[in-house]
N, C-alpha and C positions, 0 to 999 in steps of 0.2 A: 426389740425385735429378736434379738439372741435367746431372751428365754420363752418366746411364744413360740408355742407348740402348734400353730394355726396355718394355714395357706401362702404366712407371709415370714416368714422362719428367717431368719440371716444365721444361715452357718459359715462364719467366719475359718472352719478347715478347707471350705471349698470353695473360698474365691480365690480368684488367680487370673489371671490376664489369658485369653484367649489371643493368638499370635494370627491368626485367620482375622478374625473380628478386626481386629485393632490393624491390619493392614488397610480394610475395607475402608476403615471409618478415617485413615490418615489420608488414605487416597482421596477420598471424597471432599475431606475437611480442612484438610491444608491450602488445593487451589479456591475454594471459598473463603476459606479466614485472609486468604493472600490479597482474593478480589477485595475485597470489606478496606484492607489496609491502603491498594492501591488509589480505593475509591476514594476515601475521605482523604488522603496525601495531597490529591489531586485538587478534590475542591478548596482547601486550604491555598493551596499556590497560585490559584484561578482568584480565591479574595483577594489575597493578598496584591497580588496585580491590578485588580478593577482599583482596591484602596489608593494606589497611585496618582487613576486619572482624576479625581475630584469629587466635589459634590453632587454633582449634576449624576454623572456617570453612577457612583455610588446608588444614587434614589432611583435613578432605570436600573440597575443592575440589580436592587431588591424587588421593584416588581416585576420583573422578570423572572426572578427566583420565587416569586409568590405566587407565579401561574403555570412556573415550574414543578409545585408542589403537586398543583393538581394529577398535573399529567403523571410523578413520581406514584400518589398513592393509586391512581388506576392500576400504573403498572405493578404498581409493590402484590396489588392484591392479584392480580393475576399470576403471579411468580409466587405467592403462598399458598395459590389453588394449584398448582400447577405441580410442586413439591410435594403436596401431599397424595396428589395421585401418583405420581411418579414415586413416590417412598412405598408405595402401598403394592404398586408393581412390581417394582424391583426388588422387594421381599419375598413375593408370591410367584416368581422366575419368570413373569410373561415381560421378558425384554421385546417382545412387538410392539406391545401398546406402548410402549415409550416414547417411539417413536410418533406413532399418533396422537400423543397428547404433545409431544412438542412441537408438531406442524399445525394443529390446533389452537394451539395458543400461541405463539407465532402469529398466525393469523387474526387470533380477537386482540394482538398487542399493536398488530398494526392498523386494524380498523380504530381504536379509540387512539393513538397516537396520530392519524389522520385528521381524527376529528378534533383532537385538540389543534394542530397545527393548521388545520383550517376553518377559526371561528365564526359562528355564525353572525349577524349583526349584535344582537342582544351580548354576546359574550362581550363582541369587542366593546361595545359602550361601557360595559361595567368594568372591563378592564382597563380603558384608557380615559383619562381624565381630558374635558375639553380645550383644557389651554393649559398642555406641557411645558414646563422649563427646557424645552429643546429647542433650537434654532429651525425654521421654518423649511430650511434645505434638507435637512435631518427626520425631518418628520413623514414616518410612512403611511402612506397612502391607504395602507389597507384598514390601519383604524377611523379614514374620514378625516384626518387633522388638514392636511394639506389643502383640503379648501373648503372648511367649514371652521377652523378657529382663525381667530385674528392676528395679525402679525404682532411680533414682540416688538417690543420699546427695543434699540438698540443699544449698545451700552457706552458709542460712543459720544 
């Protein structure tokens, strides 16, 4: 690229760090790399705890994280749509729409976060298996367990 003469040229006399830029982009980019570090710290100390209580606890504590996933990539992609129009604004100075794309989406994060938190029948069947290793007292109502599976063997 140093010795192309074309549209895409790297003249290495005239890089240099922009002192503006490089504020912008530490402002922006340190409390996000910070969020990213806080967040996985976090879910580590939360396994590491569930690993404690047993087996049982462990295999609900995965499928709960496996219907957690869904609800994660709804939102993941909403917060990639969401970044890019906000990048695109915030380049082009219209700090108003900023603001309306985050009460916006805001909004479409808590409609599908509704819906996942409140499944329809079809969800919960495919998410809850008819006869849990959970103890009958334990067992919540909203999946139908409580008075459509049969009582466990006891173990003593």
């Amino acid at each position: 690229m140093v010795k192309d003469t074309g549209p895409l040229h790297l003249d290495l006399k005239k890089m240099r760090l922009h002192p503006q830029a490089m504020r912008q982009i530490l402002r922006i980019g340190l409390p996000a790399g910070f969020q990213g570090i806080l967040f996985s710290l976090s879910n580590v100390v939360i396994q590491s705890s569930v690993n404690t209580f047993g087996e049982v606890i462990m295999a609900g504590n995965s499928a709960a994280a496996n219907i957690e996933q869904f609800v994660y990539v709804s939102m993941n992609a909403m917060y990639q749509a969401t970044i890019s129009f906000t990048s695109q604004n915030y380049g082009a100075g219209n700090y108003h729409r900023i603001r309306k794309i985050m009460i916006r989406a805001q909004g479409c994060v808590l409609v599908v976060g509704w819906c996942w938190a409140t499944p329809p029948r079809w969800q919960v069947g495919y998410c809850c298996p008819s006869t849990p290793p959970v103890p009958r007292s334990l067992r919540p109502d909203w999946c139908g367990w409580a008075s459509s599976a049969p009582p466990m063997p006891s173990a003593a």
